[in-house]
C-alpha positions as CSV (number, residue, x, y, z in Angstrom):
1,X,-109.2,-4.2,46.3
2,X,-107.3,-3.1,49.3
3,X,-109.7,-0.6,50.1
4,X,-112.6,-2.9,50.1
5,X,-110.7,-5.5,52.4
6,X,-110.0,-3.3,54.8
7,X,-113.3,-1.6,54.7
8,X,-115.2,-5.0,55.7
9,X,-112.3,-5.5,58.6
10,X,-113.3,-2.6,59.7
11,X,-117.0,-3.2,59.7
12,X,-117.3,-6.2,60.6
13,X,-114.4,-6.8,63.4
14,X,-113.2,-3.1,64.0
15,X,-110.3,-3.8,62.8
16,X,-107.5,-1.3,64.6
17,X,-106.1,1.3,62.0
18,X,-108.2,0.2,58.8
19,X,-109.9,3.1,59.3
20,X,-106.8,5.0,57.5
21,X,-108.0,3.3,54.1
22,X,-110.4,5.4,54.2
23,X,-108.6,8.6,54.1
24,X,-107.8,9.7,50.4
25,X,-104.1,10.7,51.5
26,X,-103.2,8.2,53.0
27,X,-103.9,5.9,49.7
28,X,-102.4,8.2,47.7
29,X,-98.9,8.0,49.4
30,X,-99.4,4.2,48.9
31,X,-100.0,4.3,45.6
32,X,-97.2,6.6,44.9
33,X,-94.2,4.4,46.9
34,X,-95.7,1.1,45.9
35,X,-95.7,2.6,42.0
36,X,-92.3,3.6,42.7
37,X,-91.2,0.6,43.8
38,X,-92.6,-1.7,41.1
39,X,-91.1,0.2,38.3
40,X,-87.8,0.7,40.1
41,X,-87.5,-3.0,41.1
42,X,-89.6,-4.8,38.3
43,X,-88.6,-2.3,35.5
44,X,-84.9,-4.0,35.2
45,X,-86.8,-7.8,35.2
46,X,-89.4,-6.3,31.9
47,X,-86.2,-4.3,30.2
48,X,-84.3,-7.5,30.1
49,X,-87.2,-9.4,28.9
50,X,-87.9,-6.5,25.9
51,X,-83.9,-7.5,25.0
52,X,-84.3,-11.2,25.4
53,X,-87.1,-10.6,22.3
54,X,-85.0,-7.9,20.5
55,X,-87.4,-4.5,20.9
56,X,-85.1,-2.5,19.8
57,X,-85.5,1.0,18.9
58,X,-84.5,1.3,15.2
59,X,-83.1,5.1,14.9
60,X,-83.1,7.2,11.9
61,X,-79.5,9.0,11.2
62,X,-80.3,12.5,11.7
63,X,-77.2,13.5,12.4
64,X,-77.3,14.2,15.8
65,X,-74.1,13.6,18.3
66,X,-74.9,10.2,20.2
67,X,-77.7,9.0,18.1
68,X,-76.4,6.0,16.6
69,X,-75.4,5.1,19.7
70,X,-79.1,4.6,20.8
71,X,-79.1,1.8,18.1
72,X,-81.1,-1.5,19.9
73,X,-82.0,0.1,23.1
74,X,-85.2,-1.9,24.5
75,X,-88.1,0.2,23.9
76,X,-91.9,-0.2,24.5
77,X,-90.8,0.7,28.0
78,X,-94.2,2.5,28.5
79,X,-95.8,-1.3,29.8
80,X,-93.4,-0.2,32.6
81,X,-95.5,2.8,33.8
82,X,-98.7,1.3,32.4
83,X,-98.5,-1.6,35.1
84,X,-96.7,0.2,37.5
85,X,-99.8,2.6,37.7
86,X,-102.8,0.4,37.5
87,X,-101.4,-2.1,40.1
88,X,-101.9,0.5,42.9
89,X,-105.1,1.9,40.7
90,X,-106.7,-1.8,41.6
91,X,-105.4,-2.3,45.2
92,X,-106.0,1.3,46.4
93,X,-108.7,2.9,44.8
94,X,-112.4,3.1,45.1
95,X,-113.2,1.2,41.5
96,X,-116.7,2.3,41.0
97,X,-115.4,6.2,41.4
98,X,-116.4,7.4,37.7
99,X,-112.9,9.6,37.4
100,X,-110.9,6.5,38.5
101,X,-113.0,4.5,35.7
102,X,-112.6,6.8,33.0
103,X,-108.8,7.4,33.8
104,X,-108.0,3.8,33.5
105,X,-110.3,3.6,30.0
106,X,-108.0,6.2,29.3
107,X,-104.5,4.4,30.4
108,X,-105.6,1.1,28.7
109,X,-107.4,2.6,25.6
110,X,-104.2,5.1,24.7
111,X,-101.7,2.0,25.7
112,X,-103.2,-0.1,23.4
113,X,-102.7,2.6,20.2
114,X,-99.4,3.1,21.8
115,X,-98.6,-0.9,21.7
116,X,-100.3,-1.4,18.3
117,X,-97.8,1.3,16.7
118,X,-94.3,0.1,18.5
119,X,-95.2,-3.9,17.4
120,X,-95.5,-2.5,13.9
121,X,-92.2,-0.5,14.1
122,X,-90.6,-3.3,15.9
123,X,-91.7,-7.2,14.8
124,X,-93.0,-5.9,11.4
125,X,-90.0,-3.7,11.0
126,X,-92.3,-0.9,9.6
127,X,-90.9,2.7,10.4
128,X,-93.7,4.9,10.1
129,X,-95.3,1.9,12.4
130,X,-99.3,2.6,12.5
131,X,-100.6,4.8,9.8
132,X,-101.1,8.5,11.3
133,X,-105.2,8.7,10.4
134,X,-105.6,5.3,12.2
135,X,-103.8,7.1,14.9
136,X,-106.3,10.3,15.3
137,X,-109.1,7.6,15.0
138,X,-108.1,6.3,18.1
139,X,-107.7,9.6,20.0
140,X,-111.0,11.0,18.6
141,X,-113.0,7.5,20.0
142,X,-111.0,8.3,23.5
143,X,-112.4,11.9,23.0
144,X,-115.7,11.2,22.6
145,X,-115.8,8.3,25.1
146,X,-114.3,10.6,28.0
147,X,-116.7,13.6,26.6
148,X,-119.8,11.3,26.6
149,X,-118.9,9.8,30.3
150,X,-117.9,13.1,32.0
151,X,-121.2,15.0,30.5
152,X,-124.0,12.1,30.5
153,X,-122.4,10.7,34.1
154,X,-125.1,11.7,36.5
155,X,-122.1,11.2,38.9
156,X,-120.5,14.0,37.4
157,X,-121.5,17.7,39.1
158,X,-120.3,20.8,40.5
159,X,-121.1,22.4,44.0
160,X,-121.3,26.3,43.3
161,X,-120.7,28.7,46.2
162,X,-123.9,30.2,47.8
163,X,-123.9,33.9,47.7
164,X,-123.5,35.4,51.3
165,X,-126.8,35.8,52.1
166,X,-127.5,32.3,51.6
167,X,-125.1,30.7,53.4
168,X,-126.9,29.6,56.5
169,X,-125.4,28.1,59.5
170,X,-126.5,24.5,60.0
171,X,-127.2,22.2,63.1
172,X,-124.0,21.0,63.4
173,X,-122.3,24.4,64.0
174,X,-120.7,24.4,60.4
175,X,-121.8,27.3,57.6
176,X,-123.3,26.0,54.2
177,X,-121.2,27.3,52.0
178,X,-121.8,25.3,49.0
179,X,-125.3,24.7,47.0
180,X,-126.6,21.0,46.4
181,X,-124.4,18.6,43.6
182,X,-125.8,19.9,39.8
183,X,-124.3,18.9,36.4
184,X,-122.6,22.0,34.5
185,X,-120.3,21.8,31.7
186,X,-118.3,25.1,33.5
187,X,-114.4,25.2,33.7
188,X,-112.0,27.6,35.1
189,X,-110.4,30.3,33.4
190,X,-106.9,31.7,34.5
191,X,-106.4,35.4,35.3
192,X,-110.3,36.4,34.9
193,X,-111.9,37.4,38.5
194,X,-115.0,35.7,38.0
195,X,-112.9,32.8,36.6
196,X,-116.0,30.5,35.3
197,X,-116.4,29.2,31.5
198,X,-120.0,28.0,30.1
199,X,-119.5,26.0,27.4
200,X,-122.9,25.4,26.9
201,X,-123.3,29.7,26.8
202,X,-122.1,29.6,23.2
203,X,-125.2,27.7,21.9
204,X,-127.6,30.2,24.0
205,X,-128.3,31.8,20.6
206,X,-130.9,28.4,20.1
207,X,-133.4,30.1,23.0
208,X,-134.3,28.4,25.9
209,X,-133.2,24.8,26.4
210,X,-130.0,25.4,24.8
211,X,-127.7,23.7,28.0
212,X,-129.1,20.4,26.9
213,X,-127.5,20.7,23.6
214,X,-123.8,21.6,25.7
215,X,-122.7,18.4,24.8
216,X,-122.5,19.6,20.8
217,X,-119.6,22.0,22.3
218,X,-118.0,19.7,25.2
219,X,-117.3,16.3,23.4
220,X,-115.1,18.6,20.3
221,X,-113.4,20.5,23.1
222,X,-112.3,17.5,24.8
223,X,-111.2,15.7,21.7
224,X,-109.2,18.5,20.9
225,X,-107.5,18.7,24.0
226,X,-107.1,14.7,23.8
227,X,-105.8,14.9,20.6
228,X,-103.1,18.0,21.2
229,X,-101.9,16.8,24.8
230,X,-101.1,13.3,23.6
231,X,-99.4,14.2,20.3
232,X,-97.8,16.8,22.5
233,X,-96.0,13.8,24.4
234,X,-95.4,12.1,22.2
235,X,-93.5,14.6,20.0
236,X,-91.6,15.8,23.7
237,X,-90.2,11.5,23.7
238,X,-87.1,12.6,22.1
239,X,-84.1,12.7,24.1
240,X,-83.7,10.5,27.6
241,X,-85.8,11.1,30.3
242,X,-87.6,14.4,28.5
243,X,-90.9,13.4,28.4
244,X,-90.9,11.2,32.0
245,X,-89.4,13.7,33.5
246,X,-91.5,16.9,32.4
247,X,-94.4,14.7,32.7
248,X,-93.6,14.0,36.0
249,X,-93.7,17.8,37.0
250,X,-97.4,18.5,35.2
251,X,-98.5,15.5,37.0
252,X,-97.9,15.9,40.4
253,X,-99.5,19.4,40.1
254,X,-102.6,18.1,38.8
255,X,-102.6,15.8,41.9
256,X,-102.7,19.3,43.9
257,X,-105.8,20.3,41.8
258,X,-107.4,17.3,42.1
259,X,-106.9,16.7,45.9
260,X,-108.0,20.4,46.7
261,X,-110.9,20.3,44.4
262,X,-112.4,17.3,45.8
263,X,-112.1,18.5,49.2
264,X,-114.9,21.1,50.3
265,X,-112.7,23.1,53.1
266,X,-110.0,23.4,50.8
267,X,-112.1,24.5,48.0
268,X,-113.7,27.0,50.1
269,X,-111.1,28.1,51.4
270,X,-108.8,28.5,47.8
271,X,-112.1,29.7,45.9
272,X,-111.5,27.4,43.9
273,X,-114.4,25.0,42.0
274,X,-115.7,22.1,44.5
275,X,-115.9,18.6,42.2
276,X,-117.5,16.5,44.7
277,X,-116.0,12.7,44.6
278,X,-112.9,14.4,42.1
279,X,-110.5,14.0,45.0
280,X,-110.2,9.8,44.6
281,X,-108.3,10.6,41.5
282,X,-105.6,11.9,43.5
283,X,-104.8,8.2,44.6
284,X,-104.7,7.3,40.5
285,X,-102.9,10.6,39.7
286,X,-99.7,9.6,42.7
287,X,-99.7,6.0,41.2
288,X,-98.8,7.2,37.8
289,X,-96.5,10.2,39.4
290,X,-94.6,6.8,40.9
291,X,-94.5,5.1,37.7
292,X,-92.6,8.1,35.8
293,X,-90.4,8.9,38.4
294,X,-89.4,4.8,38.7
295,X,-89.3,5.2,35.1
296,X,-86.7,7.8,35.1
297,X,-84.5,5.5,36.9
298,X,-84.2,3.9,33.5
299,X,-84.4,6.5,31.5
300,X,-82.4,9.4,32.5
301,X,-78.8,9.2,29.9
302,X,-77.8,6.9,29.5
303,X,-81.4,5.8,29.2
304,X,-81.5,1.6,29.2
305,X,-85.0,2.0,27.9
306,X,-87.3,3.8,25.6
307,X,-91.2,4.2,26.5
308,X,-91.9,4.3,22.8
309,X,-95.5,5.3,22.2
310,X,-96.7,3.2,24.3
311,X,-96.0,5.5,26.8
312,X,-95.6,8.7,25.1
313,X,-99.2,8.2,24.2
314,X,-100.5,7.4,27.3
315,X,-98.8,9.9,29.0
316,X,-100.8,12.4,26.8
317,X,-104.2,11.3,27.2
318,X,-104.0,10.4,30.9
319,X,-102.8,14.4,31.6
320,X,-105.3,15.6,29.1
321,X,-108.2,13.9,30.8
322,X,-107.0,14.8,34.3
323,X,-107.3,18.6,33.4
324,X,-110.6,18.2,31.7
325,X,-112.0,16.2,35.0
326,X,-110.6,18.9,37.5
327,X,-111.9,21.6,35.1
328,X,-108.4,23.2,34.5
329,X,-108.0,22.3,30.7
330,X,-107.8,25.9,30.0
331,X,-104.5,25.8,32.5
332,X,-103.1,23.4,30.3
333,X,-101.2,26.0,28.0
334,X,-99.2,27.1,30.8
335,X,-98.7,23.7,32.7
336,X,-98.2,21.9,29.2
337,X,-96.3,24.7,27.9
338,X,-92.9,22.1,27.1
339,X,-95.6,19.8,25.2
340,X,-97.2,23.0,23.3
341,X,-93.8,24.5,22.5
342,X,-92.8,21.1,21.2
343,X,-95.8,21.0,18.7
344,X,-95.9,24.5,17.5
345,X,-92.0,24.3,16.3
346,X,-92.9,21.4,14.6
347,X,-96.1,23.4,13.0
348,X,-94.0,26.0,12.2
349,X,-90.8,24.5,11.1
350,X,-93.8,22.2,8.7
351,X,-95.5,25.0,7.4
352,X,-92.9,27.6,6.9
353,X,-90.9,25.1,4.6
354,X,-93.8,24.7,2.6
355,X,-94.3,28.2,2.5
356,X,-91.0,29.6,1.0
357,X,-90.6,26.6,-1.2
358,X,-94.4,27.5,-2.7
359,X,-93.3,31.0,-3.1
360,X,-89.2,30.9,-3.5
361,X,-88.8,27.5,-5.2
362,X,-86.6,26.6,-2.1
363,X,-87.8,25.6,1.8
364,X,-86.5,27.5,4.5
365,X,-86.1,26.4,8.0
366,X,-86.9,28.9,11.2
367,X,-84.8,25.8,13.5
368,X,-82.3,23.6,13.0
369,X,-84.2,20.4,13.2
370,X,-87.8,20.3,15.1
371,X,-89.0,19.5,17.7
372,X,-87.4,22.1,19.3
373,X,-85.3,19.7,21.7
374,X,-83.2,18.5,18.0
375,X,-82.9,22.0,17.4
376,X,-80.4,22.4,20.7
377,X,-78.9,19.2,19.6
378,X,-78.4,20.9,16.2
379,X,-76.4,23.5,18.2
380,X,-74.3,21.2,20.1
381,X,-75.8,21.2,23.5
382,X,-75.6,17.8,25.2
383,X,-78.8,16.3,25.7
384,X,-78.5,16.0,29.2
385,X,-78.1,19.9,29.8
386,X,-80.6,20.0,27.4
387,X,-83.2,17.9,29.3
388,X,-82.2,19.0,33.0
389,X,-83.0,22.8,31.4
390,X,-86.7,21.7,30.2
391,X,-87.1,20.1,33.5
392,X,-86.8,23.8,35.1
393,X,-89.2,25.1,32.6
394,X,-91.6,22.8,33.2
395,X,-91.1,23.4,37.2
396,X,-91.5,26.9,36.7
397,X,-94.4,26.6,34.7
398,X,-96.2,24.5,37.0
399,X,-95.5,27.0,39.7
400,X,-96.8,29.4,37.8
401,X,-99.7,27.6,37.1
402,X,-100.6,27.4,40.8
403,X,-100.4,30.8,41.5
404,X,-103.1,31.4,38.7
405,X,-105.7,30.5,41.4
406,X,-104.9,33.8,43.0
407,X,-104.6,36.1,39.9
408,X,-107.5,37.2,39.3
């Protein structure tokens, strides 16, 4: 709303220094300090207000060191970042922009899910809170709303380099380095020189025509992803500030990918794909950077609040549908890697129990407890240490998931 405020100052009364709302940056570093500052400074007035109506985490006795001790700590703390990113989203972002649409269909859609399972767990004092099938319901419909928007969106396209040859100088001085704005269903691929994916190749076995029928392969692929990253998060929302704070780290480098993709000299420059109007999500990517770090200042142990799936879910979904929308889901293995570790040692620690019970009459266990942050629990590591030790993973990984733009 900001945005559009000072836009008209500026066109109608030339307005001195509204002209900086124009600049991407500028609103970006808004959004990030005023989210920071809203869940910082209005977190403590919504914690006391969860308290004042009892939403308490109810905890299991697993055993762990500390865990009882967690007994009645506020959760549904994930309103906190949810408001504290969509506030600046409103006030600073250009609202007709197609990735800022879908990202807050996104925050709103996997909030509500989120919302609907803590109220169960909480005021209907139901542990398992909303039935697991009613849950993947709700992540497919966000799958195949995001798929449908991002593929059928005539505002969604690609700019593909020009070869050599082709790229002409134009009147203004500046070389054409870019063809004109086309829809493609193309993603980047890590490590591979010529680092382009097709999705629609795989159905080129149907003959000609076959890329209108890309759709058949895009709208799974990004339920999948959907589905993974957000149960991911979810699972990683286990020990004080875990989740917020490796969050955090994939987020702000997803900002980077956004921001450089949606600018043409820097795309040029970093060979790297040009997403022509991809860059305003970097003012919606900052805003919910602000909220997780404000978060943490709640969260970290002792944490005074739990974000419950109410964040945990959204948190999932909103990085899942960044990467699809810069075109780096395939990135999201390495720059996800905490989340992914987190669900595969709970697939395993699932399915090798089953499997020696089936075949020994007794289950086994490959950890102590899963997810794998229980299992250094199990071994007496303080969750602090424990935490502080995944954030360094997850900066690592994310530094490493930079550099894949120039190994190739």
């Amino acid at each position: 709303m900001l945005y559009y405020l000072f836009q008209y100052l500026e066109t109608e009364f030339n307005l001195t220094g509204a002209s900086v709302f124009q600049f991407i940056t500028f609103r970006a570093a808004a959004a990030f300090i005023l989210s920071l500052l809203i869940s910082t400074i209005f977190g403590k007035r919504i914690i006391n207000f969860l308290r004042k109506q009892q939403v308490g985490e109810s905890i299991r006795d697993l055993g762990l060191e500390g865990q009882m001790q967690k007994k009645g700590t506020p959760t549904m703390g994930g309103v906190i970042i949810i408001l504290a990113t969509l506030i600046p989203v409103f006030l600073l972002t250009k609202l007709e922009n197609i990735y800022v649409i879908i990202l807050i269909i996104t925050t709103l859609w996997m909030g509500a899910i989120g919302f609907t399972d803590d109220y169960i767990k909480v005021f209907k004092k139901d542990k398992a809170g909303l039935k697991g099938i009613f849950k993947i319901i709700g992540q497919v419909g966000l799958g195949v709303i995001v798929g449908a928007m991002l593929y059928f969106n005539s505002s969604v396209t690609i700019k593909e380099q020009l070869p050599v040859d082709q790229q002409i100088v134009q009147e203004d001085g500046r070389r054409k380095v870019f063809g004109e704005a086309h829809k493609s269903t193309k993603t980047t691929v890590p490590f591979l020189k010529n680092n382009e994916l097709e999705y629609a190749k795989v159905l080129s076995f149907l003959g000609e025509g076959y890329k209108k029928y890309a759709w058949l392969i895009f709208i799974p692929v990004v339920i999948f992803i959907v589905t993974a990253i957000s149960n991911g998060a979810n699972l990683t929302d286990g020990i004080d500030g875990l989740a917020a704070g490796t969050s955090s780290i994939m987020v702000l480098t997803l900002a980077l990918f956004a921001w450089v993709s949606g600018n043409i000299v820097f795309a040029e420059y970093l060979d790297v794909m040009y997403i022509p109007n991809s860059g305003e999500m970097t003012v919606f990517i900052l805003a919910f950077a602000g909220a997780l770090i404000g978060f943490l200042w709640y969260n970290t142990y002792p944490a005074q609040v739990f974000m419950g799936d109410t964040g945990s879910l959204t948190i999932g979904g909103i990085i899942a549908v960044i990467a699809i929308a810069t075109r780096k889901e395939l990135l999201l293995p390495i720059l996800a890697g905490v989340f992914l570790v987190e669900n595969l040692s709970v697939v395993m620690q699932v399915s090798y129990f089953k499997y020696t019970k089936k075949r020994y009459g007794e289950g086994k266990r490959i950890f102590k407890m899963s997810p794998l942050h229980h299992h250094y629990q199990k071994l007496n590591y303080h969750e602090s240490k424990i935490v502080t030790r995944f954030w360094i993973v997850g900066i690592m990984l994310a530094v490493f998931t930079i550099v894949t733009l120039k190994l190739r």
